[in-house]
N, C-alpha and C positions, 0 to 999 in steps of 0.2 A: 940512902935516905931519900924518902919523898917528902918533897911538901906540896899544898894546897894554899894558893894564892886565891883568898876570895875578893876580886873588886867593887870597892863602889857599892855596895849597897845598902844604899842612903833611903831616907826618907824623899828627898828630892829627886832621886830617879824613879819612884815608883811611883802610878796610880796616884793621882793628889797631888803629888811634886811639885815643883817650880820645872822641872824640866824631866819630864815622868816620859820615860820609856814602856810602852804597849807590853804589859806580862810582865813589867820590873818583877814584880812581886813573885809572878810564878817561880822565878830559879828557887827563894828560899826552902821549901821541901825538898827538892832533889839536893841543895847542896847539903842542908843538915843531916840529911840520908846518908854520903857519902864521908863523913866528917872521919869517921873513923879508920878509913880507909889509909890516912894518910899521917904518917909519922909527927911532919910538922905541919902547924895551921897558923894563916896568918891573912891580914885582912887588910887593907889601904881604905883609904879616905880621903873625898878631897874633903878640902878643910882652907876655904879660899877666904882673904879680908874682903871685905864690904866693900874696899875700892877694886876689886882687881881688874886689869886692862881687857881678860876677856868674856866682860857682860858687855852687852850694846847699851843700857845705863849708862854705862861709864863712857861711853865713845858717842855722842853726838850725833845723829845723821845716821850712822847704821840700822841695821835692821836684826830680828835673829834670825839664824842660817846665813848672813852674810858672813861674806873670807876677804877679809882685810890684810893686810902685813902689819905686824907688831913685834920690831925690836928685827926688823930681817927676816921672819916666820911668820908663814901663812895662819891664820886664826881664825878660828869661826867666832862670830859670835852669839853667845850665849843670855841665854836668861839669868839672873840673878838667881844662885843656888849657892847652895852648899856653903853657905858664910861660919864660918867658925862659932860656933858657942850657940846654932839655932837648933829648933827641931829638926830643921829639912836636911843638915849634917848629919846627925845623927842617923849610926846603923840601926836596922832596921830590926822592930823588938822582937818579932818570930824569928830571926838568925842567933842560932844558936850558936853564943857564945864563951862559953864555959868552958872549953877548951882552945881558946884561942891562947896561942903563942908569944903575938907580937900585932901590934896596930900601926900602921905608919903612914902618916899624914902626907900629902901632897896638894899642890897646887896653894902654898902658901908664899910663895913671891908674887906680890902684885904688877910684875911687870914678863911674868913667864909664865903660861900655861901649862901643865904638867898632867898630860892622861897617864902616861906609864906609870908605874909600880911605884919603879927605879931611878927616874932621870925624870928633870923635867925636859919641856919641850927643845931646849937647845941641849939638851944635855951637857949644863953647866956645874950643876950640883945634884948630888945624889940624896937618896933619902937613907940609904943605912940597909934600905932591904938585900940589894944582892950580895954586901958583908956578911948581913945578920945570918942567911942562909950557908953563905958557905963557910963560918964558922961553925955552925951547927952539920954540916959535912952533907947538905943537900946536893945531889946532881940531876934529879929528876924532878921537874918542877909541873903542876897541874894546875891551871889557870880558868876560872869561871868568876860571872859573874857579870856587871853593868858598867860600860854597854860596848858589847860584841865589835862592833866598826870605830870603837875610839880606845876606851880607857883599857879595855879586854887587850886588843890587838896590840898598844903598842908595850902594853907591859907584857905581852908573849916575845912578841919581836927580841925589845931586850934581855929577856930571856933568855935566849936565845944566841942572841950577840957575846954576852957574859958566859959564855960555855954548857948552859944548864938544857939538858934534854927537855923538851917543850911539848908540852900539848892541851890543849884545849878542850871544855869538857862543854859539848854544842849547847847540850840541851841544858844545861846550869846558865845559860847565859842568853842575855837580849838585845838588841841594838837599838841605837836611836831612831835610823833610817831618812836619813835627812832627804836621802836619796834612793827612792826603792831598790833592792840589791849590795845596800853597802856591804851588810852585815855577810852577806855571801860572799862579797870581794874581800873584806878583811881575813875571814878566814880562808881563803884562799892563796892568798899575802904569805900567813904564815906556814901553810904548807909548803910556799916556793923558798921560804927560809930554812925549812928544815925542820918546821916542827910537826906534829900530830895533831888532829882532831875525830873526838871519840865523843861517842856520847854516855852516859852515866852506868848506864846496862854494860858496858864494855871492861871495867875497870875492875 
């Protein structure tokens, strides 16, 4: 069984956003392309409170793109996005979702950051997704979506960790770039872990 992990693709990662990655928007046609492709569909979300620890808002004296420690973990900090119950949360109305499976929220502890899927950033608590898949008998997991060097990568990684064959679909996916080349390095990351990267033509 395959699934299709789509991340993050929020109103606030794209175009407009509070924290809009360059071409958010482009991945939706190639992913609704590939929808069918794939046994199971399922989708993440952050879905962060109004206080959470990591907007530079809420932190005094920071900046955004600055890396503070918070709670023992390194943090970037962020612009104020993706707060639960706004538009800029909300998935994005051209992703088509009518055969979506299962929606699982993240980054709703305001004292934990959470890009992965699955875990938040200490991976202290999970979200239910790598159950949810391997109840449903997934072993082949396909990962696209927003954004390539954060939320993308670390929910392949775990992935990955959790047993499930990995790979990463390039061109369904964009990065922040906070640093020109992250999005290169991350997927590169996960090829030294063991997973794939293909682009949509390949599948």
């Amino acid at each position: 069984m395959t699934a299709l992990i789509i991340v993050d693709v929020q109103n606030d990662f794209c175009p407009g956003g509070a924290l809009a990655v360059a071409g958010g928007d482009l991945v939706v046609p190639v992913i609704n392309a590939i929808l069918p492709r794939f046994d199971v569909v399922v989708a993440t979300q952050d879905w962060h409170p109004r206080d959470h620890a990591s907007f530079a808002a809420n932190n005094p004296g920071t900046q955004v793109g600055q890396v503070i420690e918070l709670n023992g973990l390194a943090q970037v900090m962020w612009p104020v996005h993706c707060v639960q119950n706004t538009p800029g949360a909300a998935l994005r109305a051209d992703l088509d979702t009518s055969g979506l499976d299962g929606l699982f929220q993240k980054g709703t502890d305001p004292l934990v950051d959470s890009y992965s899927g699955f875990f938040d950033n200490g991976r202290l608590h999970a979200t239910g997704l790598g159950d949810y898949l391997k109840q449903r008998g997934v072993t082949s997991v396909f990962v696209c979506g927003l954004a390539t060097d954060y939320c993308v990568k670390w929910t392949a990684l775990d992935a990955l960790s959790l047993g499930f064959a990995t790979t990463v679909i390039s061109d369904a996916c964009r990065g922040v770039e906070l640093q020109s080349g992250d999005s290169l390095r991350a997927l590169g990351e996960v090829q030294a872990a063991g997973g794939l990267i293909v682009v949509s033509g390949q599948l």
